[in-house]
mmCIF file of the N, C-alpha and C atoms, coordinates in Angstrom:
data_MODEL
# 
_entry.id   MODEL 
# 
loop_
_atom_site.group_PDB 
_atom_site.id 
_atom_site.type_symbol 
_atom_site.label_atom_id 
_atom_site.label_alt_id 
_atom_site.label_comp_id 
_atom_site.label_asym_id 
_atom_site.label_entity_id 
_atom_site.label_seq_id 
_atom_site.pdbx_PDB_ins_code 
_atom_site.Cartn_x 
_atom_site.Cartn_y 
_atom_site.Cartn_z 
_atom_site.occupancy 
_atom_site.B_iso_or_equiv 
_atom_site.pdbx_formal_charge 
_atom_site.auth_seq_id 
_atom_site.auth_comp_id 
_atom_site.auth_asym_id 
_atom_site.auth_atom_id 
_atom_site.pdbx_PDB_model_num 
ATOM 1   N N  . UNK A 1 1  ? 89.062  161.400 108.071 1.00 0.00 ? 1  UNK A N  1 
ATOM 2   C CA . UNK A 1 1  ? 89.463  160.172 108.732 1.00 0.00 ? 1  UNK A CA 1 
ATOM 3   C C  . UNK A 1 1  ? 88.251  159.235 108.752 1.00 0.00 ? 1  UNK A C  1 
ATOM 4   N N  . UNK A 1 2  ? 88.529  157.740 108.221 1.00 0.00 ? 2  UNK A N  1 
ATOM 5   C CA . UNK A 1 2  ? 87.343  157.192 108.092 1.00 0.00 ? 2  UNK A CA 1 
ATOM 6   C C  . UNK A 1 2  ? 87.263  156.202 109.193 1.00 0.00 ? 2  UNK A C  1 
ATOM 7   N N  . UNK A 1 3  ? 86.329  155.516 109.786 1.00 0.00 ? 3  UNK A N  1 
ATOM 8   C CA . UNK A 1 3  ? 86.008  154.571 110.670 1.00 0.00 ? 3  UNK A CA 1 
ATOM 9   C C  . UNK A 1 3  ? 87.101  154.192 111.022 1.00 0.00 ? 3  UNK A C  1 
ATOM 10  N N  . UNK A 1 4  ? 87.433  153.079 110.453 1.00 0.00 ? 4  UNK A N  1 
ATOM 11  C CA . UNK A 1 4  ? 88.824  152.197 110.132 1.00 0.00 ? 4  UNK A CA 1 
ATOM 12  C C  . UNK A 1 4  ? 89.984  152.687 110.759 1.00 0.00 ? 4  UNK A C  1 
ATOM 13  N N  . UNK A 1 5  ? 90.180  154.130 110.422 1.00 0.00 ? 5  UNK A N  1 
ATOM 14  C CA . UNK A 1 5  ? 91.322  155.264 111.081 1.00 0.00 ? 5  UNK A CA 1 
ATOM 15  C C  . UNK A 1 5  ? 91.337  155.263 112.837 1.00 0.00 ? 5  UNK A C  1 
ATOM 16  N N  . UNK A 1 6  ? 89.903  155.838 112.332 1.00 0.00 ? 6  UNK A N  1 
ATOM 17  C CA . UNK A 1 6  ? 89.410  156.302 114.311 1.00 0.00 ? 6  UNK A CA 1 
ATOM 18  C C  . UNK A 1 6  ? 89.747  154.778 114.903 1.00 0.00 ? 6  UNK A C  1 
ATOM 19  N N  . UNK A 1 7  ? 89.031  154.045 114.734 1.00 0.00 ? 7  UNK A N  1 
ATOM 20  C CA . UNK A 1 7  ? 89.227  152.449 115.395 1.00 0.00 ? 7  UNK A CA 1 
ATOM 21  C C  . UNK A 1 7  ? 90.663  152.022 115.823 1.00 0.00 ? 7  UNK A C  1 
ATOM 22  N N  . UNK A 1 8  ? 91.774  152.124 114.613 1.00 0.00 ? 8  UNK A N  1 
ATOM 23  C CA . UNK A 1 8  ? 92.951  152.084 114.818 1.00 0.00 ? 8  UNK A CA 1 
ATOM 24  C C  . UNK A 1 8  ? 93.799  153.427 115.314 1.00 0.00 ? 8  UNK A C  1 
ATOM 25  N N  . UNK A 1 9  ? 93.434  153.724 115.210 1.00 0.00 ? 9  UNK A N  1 
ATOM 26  C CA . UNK A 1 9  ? 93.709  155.280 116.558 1.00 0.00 ? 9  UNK A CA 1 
ATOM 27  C C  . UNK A 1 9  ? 93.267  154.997 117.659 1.00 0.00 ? 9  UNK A C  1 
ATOM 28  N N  . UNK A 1 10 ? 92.028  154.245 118.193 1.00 0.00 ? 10 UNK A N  1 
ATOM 29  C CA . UNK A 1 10 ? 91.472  154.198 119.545 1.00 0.00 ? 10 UNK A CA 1 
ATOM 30  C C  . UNK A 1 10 ? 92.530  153.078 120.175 1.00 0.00 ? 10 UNK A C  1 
ATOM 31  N N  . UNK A 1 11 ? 92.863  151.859 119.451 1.00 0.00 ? 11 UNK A N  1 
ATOM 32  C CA . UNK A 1 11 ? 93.448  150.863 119.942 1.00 0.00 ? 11 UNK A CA 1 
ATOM 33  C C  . UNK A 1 11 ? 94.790  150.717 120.072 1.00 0.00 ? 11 UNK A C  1 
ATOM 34  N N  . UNK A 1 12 ? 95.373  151.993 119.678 1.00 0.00 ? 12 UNK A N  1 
ATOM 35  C CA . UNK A 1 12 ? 96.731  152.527 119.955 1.00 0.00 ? 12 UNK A CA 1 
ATOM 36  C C  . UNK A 1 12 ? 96.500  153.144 121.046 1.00 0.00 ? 12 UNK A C  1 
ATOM 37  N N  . UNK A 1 13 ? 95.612  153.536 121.699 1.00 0.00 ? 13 UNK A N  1 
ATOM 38  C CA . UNK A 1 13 ? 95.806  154.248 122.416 1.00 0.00 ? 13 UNK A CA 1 
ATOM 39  C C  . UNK A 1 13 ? 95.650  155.687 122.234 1.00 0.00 ? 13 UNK A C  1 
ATOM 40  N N  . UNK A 1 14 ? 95.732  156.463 121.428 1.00 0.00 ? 14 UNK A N  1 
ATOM 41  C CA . UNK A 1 14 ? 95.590  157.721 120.359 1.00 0.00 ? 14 UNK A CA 1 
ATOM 42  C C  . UNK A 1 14 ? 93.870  158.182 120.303 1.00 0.00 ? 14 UNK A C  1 
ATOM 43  N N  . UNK A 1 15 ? 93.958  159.610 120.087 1.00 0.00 ? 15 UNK A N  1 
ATOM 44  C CA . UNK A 1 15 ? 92.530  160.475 119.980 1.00 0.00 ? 15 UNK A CA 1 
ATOM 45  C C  . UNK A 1 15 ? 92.824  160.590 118.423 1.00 0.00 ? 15 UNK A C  1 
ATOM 46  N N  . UNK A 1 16 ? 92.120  161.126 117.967 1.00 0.00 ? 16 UNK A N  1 
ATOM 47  C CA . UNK A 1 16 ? 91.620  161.006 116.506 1.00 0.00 ? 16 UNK A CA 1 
ATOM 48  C C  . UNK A 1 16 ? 93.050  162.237 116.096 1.00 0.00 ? 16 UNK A C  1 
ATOM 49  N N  . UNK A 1 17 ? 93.111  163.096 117.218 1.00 0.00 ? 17 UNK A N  1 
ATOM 50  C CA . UNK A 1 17 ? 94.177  164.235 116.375 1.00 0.00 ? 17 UNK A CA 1 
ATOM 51  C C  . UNK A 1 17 ? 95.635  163.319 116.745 1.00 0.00 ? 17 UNK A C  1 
ATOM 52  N N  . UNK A 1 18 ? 95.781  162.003 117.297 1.00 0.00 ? 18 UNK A N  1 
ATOM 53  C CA . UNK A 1 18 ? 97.159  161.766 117.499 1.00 0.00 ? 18 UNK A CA 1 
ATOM 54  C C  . UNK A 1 18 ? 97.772  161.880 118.333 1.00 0.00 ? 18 UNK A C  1 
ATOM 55  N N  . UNK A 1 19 ? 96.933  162.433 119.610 1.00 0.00 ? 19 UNK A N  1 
ATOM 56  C CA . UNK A 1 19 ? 97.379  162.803 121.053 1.00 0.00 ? 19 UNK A CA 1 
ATOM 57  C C  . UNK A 1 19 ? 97.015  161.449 121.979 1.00 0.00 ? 19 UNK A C  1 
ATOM 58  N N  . UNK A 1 20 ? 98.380  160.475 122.640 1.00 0.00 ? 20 UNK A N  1 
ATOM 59  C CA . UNK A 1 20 ? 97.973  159.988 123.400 1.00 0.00 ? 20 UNK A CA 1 
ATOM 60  C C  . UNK A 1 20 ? 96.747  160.142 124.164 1.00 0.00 ? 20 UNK A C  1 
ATOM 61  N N  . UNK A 1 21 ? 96.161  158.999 124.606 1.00 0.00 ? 21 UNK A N  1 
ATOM 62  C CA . UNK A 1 21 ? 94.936  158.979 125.550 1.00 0.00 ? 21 UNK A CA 1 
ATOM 63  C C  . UNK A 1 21 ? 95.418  159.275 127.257 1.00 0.00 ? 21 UNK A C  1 
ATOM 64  N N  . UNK A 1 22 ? 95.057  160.294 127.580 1.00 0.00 ? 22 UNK A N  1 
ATOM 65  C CA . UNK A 1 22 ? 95.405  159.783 129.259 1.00 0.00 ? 22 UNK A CA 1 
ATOM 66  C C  . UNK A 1 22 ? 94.675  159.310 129.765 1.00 0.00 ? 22 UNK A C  1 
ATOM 67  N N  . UNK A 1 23 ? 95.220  157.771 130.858 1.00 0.00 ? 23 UNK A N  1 
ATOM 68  C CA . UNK A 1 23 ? 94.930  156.737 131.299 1.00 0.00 ? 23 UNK A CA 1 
ATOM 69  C C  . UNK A 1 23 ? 95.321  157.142 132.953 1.00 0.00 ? 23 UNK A C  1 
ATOM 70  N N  . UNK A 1 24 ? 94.130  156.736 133.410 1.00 0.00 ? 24 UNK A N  1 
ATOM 71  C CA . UNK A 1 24 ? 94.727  156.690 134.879 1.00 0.00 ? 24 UNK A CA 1 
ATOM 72  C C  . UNK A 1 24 ? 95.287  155.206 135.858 1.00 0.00 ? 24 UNK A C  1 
ATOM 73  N N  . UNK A 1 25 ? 96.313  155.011 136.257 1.00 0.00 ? 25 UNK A N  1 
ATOM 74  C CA . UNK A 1 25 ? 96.796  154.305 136.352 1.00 0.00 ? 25 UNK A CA 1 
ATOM 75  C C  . UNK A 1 25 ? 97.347  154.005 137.939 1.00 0.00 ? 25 UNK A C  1 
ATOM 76  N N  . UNK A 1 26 ? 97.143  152.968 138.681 1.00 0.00 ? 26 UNK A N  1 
ATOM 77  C CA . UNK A 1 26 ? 98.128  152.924 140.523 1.00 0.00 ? 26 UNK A CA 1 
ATOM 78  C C  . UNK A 1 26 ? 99.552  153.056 140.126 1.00 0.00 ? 26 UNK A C  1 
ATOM 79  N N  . UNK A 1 27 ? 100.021 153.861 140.768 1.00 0.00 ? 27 UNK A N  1 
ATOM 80  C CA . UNK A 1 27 ? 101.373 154.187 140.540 1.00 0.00 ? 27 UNK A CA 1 
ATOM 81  C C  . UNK A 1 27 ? 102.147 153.174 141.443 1.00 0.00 ? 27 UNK A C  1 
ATOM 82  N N  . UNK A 1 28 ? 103.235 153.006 141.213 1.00 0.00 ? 28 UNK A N  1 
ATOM 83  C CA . UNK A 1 28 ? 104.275 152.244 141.511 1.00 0.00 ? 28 UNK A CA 1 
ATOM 84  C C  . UNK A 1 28 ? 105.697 152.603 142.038 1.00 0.00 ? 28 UNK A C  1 
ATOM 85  N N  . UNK A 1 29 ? 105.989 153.464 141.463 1.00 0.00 ? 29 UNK A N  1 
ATOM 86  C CA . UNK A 1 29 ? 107.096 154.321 142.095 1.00 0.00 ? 29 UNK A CA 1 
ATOM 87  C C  . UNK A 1 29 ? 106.478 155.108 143.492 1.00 0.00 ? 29 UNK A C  1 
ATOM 88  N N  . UNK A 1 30 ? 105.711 155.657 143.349 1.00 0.00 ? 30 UNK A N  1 
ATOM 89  C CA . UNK A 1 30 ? 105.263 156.751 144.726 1.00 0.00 ? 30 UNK A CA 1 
ATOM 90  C C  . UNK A 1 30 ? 103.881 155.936 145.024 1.00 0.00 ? 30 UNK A C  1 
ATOM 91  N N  . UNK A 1 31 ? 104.529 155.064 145.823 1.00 0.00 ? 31 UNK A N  1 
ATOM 92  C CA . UNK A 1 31 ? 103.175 153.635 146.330 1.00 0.00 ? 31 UNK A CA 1 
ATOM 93  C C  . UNK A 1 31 ? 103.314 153.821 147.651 1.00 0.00 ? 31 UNK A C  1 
ATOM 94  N N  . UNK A 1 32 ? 102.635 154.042 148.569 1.00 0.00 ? 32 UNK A N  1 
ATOM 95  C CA . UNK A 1 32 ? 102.441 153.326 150.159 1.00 0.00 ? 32 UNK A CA 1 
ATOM 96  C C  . UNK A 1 32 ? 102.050 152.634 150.688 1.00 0.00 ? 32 UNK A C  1 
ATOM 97  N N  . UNK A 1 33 ? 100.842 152.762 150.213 1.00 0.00 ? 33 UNK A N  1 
ATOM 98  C CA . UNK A 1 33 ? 99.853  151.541 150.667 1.00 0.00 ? 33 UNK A CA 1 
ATOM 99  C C  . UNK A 1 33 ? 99.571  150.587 148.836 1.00 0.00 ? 33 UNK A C  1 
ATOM 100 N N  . UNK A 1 34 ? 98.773  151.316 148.344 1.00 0.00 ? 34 UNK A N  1 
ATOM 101 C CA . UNK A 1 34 ? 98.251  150.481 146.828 1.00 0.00 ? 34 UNK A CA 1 
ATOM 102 C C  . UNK A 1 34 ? 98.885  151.174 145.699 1.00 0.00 ? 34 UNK A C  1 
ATOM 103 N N  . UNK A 1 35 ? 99.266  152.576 145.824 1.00 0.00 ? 35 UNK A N  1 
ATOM 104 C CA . UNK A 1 35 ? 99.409  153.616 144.830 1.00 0.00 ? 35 UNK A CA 1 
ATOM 105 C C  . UNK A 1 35 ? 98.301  154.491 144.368 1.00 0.00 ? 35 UNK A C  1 
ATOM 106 N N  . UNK A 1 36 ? 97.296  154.141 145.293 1.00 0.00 ? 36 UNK A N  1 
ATOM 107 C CA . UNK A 1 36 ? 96.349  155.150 144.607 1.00 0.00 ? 36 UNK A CA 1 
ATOM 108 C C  . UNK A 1 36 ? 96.639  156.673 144.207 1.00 0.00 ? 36 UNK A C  1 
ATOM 109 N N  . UNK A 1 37 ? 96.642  156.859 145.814 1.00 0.00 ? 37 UNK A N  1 
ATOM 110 C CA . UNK A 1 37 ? 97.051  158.611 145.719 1.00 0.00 ? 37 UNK A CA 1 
ATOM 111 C C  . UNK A 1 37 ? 98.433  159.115 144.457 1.00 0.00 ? 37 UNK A C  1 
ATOM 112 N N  . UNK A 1 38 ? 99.328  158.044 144.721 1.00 0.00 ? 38 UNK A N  1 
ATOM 113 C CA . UNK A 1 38 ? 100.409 158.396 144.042 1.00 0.00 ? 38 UNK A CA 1 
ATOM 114 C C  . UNK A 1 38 ? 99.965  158.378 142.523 1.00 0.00 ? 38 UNK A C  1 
ATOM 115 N N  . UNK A 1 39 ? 98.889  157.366 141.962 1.00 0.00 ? 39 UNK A N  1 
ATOM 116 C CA . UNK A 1 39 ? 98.677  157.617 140.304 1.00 0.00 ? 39 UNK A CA 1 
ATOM 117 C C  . UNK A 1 39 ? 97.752  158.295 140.238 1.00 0.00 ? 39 UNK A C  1 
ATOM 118 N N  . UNK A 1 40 ? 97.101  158.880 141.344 1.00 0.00 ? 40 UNK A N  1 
ATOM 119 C CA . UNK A 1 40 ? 95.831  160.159 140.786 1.00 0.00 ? 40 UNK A CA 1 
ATOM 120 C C  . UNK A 1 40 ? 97.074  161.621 140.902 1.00 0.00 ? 40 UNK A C  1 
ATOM 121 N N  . UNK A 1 41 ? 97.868  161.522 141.622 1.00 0.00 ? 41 UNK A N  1 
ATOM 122 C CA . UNK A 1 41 ? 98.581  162.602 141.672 1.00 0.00 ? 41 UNK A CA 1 
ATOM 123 C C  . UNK A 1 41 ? 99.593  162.752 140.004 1.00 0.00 ? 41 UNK A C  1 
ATOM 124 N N  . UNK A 1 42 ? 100.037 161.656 139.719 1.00 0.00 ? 42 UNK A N  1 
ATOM 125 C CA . UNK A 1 42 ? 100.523 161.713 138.408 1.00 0.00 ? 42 UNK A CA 1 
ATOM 126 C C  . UNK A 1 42 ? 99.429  161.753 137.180 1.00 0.00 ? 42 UNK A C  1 
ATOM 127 N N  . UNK A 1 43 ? 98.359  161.036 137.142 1.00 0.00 ? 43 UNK A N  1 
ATOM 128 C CA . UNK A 1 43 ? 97.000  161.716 136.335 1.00 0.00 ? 43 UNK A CA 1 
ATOM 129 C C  . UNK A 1 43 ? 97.000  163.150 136.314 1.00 0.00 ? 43 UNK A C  1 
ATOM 130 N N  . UNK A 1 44 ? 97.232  164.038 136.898 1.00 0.00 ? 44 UNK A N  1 
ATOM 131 C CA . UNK A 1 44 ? 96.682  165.651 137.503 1.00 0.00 ? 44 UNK A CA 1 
ATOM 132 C C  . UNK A 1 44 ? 98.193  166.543 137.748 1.00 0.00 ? 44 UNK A C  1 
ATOM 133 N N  . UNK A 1 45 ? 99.284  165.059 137.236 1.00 0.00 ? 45 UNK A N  1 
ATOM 134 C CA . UNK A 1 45 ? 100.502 166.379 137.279 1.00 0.00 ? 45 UNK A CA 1 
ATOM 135 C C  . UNK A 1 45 ? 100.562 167.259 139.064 1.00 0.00 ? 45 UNK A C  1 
ATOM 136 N N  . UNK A 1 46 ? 100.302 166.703 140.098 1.00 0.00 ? 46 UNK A N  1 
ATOM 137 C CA . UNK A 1 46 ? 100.603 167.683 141.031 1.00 0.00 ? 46 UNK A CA 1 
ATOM 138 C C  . UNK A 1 46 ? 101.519 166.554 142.044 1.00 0.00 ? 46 UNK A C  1 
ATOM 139 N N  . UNK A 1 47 ? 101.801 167.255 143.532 1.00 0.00 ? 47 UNK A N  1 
ATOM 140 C CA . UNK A 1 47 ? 102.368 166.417 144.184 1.00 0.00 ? 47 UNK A CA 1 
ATOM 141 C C  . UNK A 1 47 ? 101.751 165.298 145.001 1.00 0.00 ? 47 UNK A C  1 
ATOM 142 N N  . UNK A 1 48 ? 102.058 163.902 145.027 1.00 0.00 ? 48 UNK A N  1 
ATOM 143 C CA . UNK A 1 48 ? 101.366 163.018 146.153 1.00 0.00 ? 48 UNK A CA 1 
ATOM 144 C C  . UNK A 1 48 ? 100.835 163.639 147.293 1.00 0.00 ? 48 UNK A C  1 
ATOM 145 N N  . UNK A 1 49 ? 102.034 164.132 147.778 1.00 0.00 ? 49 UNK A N  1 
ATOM 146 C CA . UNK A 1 49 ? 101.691 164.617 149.286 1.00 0.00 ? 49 UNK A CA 1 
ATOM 147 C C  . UNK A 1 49 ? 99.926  165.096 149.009 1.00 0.00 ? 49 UNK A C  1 
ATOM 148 N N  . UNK A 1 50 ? 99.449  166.339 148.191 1.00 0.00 ? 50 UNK A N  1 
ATOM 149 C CA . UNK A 1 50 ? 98.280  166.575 148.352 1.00 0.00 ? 50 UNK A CA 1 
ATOM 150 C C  . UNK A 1 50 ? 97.531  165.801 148.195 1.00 0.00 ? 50 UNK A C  1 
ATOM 151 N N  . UNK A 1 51 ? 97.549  164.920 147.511 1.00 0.00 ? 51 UNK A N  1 
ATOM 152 C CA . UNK A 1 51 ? 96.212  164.059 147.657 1.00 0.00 ? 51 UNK A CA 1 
ATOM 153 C C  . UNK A 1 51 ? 96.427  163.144 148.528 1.00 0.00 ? 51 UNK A C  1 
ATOM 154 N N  . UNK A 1 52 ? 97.422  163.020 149.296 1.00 0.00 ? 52 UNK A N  1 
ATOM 155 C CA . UNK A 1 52 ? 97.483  161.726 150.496 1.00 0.00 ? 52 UNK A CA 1 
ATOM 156 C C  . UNK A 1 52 ? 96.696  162.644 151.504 1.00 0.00 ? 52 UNK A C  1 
ATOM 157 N N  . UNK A 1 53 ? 97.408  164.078 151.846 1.00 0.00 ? 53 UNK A N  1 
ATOM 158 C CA . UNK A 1 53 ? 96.476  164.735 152.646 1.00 0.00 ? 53 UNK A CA 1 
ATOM 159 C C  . UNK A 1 53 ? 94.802  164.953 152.619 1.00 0.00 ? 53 UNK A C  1 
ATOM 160 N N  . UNK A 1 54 ? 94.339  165.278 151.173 1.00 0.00 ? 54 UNK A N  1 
ATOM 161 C CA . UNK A 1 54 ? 93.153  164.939 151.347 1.00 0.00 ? 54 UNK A CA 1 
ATOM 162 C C  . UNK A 1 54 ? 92.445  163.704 151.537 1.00 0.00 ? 54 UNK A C  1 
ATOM 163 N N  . UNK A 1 55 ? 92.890  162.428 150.896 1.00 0.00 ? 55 UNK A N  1 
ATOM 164 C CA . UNK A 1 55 ? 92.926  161.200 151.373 1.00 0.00 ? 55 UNK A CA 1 
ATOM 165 C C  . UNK A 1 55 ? 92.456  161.275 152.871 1.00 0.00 ? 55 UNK A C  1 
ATOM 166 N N  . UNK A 1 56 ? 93.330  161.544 153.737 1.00 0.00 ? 56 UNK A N  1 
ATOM 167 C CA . UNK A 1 56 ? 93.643  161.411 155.117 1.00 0.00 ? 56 UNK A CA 1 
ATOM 168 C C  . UNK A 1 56 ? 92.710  162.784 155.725 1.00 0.00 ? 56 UNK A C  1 
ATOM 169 N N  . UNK A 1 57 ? 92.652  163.456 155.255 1.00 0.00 ? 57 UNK A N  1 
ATOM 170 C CA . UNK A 1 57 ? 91.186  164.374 156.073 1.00 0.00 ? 57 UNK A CA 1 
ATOM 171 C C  . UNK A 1 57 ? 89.698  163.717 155.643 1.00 0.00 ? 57 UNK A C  1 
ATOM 172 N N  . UNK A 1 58 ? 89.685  163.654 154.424 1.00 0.00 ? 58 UNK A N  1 
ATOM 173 C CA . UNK A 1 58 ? 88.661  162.480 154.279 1.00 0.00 ? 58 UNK A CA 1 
ATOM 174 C C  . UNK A 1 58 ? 87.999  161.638 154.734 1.00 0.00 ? 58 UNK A C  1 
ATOM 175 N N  . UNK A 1 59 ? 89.175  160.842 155.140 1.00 0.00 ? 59 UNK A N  1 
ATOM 176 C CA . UNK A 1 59 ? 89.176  159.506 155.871 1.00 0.00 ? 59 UNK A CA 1 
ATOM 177 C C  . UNK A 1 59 ? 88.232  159.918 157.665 1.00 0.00 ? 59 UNK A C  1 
ATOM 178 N N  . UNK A 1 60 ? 89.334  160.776 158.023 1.00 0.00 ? 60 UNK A N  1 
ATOM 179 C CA . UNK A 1 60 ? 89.096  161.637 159.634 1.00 0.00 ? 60 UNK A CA 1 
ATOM 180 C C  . UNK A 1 60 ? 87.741  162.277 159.440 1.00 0.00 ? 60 UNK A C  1 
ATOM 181 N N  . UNK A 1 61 ? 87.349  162.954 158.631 1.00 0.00 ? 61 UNK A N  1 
ATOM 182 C CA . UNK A 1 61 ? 86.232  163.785 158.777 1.00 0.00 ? 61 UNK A CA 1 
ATOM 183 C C  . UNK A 1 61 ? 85.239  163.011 158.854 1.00 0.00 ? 61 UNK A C  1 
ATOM 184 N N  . UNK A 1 62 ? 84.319  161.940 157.409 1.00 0.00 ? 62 UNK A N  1 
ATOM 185 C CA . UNK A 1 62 ? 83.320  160.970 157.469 1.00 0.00 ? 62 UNK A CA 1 
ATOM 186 C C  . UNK A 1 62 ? 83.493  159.583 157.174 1.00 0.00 ? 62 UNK A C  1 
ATOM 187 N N  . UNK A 1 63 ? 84.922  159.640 157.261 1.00 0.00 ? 63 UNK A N  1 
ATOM 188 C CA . UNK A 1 63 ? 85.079  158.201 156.934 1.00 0.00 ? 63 UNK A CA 1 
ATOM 189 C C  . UNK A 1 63 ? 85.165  157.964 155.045 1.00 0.00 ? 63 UNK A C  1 
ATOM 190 N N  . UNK A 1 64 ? 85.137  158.510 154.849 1.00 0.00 ? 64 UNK A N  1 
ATOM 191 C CA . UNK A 1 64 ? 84.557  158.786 153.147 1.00 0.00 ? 64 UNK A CA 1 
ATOM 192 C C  . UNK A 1 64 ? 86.044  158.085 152.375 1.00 0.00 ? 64 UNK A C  1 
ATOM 193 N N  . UNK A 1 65 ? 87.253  158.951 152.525 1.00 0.00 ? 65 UNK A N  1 
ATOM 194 C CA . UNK A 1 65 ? 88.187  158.283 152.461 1.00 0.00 ? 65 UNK A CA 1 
ATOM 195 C C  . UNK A 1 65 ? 88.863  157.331 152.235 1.00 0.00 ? 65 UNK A C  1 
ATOM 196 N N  . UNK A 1 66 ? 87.975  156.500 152.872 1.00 0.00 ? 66 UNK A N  1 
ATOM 197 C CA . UNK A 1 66 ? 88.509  155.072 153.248 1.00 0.00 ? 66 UNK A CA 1 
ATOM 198 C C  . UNK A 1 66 ? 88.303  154.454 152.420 1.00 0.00 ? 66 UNK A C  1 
ATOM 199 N N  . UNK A 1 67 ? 86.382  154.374 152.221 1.00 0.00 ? 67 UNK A N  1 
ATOM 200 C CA . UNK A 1 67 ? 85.770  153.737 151.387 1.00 0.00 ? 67 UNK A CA 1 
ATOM 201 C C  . UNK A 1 67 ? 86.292  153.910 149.932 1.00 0.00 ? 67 UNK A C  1 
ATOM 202 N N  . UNK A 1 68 ? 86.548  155.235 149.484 1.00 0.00 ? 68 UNK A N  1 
ATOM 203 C CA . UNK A 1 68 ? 86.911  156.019 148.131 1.00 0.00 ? 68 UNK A CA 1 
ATOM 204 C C  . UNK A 1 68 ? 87.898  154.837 147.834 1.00 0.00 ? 68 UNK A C  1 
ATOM 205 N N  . UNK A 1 69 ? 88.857  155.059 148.961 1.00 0.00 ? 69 UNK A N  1 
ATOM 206 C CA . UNK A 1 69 ? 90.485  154.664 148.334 1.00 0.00 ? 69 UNK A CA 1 
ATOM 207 C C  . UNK A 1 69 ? 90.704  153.061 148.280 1.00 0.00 ? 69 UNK A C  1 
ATOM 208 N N  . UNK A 1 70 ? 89.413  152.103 148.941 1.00 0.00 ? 70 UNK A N  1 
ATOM 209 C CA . UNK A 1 70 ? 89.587  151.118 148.916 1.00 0.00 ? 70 UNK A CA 1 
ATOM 210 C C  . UNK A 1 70 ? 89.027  150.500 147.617 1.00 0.00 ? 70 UNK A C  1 
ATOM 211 N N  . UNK A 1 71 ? 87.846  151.343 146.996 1.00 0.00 ? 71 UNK A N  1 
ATOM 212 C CA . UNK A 1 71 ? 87.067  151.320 145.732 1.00 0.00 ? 71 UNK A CA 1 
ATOM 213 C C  . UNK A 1 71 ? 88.002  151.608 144.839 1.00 0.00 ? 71 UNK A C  1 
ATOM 214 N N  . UNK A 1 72 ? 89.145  152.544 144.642 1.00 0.00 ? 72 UNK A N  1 
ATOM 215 C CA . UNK A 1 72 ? 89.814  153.202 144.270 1.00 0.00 ? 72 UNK A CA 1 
ATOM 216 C C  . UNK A 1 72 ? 90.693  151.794 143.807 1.00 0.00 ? 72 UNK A C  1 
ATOM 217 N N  . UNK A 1 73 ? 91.234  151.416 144.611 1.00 0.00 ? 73 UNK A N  1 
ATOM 218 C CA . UNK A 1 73 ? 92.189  150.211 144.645 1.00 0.00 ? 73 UNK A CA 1 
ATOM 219 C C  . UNK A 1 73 ? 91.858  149.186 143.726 1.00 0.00 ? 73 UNK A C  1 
ATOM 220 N N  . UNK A 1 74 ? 90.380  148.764 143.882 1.00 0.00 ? 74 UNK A N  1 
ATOM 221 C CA . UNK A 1 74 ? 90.016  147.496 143.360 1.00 0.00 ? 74 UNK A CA 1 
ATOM 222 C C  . UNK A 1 74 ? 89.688  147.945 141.513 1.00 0.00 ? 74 UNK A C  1 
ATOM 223 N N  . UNK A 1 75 ? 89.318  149.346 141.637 1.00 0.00 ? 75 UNK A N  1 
ATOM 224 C CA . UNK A 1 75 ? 88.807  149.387 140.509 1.00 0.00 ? 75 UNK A CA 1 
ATOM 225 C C  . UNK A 1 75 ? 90.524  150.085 139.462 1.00 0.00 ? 75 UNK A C  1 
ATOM 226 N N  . UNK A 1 76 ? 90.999  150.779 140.065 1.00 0.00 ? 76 UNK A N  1 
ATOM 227 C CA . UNK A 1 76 ? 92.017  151.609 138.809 1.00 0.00 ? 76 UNK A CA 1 
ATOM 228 C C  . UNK A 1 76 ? 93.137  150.388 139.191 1.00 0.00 ? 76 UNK A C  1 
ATOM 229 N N  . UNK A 1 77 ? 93.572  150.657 137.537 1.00 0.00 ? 77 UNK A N  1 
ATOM 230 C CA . UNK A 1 77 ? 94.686  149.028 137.442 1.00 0.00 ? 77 UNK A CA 1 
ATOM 231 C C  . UNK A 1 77 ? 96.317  149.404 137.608 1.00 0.00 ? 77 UNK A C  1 
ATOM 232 N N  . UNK A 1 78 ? 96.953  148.670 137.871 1.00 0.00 ? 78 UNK A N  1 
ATOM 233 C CA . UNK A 1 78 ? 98.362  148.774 138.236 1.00 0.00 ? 78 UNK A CA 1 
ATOM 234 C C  . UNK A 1 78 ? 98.692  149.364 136.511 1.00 0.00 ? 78 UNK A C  1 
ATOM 235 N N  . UNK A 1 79 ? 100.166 150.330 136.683 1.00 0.00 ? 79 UNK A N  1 
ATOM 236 C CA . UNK A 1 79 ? 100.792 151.071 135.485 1.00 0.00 ? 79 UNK A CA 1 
ATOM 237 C C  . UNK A 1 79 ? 101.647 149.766 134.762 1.00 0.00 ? 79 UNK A C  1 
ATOM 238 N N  . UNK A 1 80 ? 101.422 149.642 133.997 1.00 0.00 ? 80 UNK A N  1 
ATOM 239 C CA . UNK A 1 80 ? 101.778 148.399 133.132 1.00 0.00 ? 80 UNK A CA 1 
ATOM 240 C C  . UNK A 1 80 ? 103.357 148.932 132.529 1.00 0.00 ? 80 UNK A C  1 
ATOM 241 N N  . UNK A 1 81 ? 103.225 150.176 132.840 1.00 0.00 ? 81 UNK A N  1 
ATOM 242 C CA . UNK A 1 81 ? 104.850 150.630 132.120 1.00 0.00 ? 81 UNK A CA 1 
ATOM 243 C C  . UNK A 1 81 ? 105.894 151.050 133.143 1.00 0.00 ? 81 UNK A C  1 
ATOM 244 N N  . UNK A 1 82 ? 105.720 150.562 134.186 1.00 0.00 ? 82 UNK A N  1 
ATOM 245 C CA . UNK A 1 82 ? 106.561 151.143 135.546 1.00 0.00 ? 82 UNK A CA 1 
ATOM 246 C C  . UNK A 1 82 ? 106.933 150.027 136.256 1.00 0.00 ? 82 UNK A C  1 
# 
């Protein structure tokens, strides 16, 4: 595969073997507040609920939480296909 290939493989979206790229994305369907939790939970294939819970002990324990999910917000982009 020469340059040219890889390049137009990257801008599809595609790894060099042809396997979509996974993208992490704010979810939209399972949103509460921004979607964070809900598109890291679909990134990782598991259920919202767990990462809202850690979210939320997070938050309670040092405050950490908060900051994460508000950084979280500004920086990962809304799912363009939902």
């Amino acid at each position: 595969m020469g340059f040219g290939d890889k390049m137009a493989a990257k801008q599809q979206g595609r790894h060099r073997d042809n396997k979509p790229i996974k993208r992490i994305y704010r979810s939209k369907k399972d949103k509460v507040i921004a979607g964070v939790c809900g598109g890291i939970a679909e990134y990782f294939n598991i259920d919202p609920v767990i990462v809202r819970v850690i979210a939320v002990l997070l938050a309670f324990a040092w405050g950490f939480g908060i900051l994460a999910y508000i950084v979280a917000w500004i920086i990962i982009p809304k799912n363009p296909n939902q």
